[in-house]
C-alpha positions, 0 to 999 in steps of 0.5 A: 511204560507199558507195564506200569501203565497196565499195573496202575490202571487195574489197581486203580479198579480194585485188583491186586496186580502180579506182574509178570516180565515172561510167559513163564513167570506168569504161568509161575504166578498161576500155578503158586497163588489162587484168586487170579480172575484175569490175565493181561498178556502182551502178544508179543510175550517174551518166555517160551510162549508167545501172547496167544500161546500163553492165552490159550494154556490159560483157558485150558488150565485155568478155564475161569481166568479171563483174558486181555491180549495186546499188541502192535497192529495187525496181529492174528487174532485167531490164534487166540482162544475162544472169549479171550479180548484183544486190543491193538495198541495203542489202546486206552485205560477206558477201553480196558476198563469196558472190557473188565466191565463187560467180563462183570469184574468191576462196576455196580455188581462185579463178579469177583468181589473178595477180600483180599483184592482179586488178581490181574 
């Protein structure tokens, strides 16, 4: 419910959504297509590395790739890197929006404007 809730609301802002069910697999959609301008992770991520782990290999391989982390309460935000966005569940869609909003991805001059739709 989750998932598709996320998936729906970035399509519904103009990008074209890559789900993916593990950290691995989301590392896996990095490595094989181009044009991802920002990752949406679960804290808890199933796979070989959880949320921030996961977060913090993309800033390190993928430094332009911005970074939306969620989660259940009172989790340990300093696990994440430096500029990743955190929201606590329950979190709204305008939450997230302000969030790509402020990262400059949507809105009157978003910085990733290309055709195909970017990535989330």
């Amino acid at each position: 419910m989750v998932m598709l809730s996320a998936v729906q609301m970035f399509e519904a802002n103009g990008f074209e959504a890559l789900v993916a069910f593990s950290s691995d697999e989301a590392i896996a959609h990095l490595e094989s297509r181009g044009g991802v301008v920002v990752a949406f992770a679960e804290y808890d991520a199933p796979g070989t590395m959880d949320g921030p782990a996961l977060a913090r290999t993309i800033r390190n391989r993928w430094p332009t790739v911005e970074i939306i982390v969620v989660s259940r309460p009172r989790r340990a935000i300093e696990d994440l890197p430096l500029g990743a966005r955190y929201f606590q569940k329950p979190y709204t869609q305008a939450e997230i929006a302000r969030a790509l909003e402020d990262l400059g991805l949507i809105g009157d001059q978003p910085r990733a404007r290309t055709n195909p739709p970017p990535r989330a």
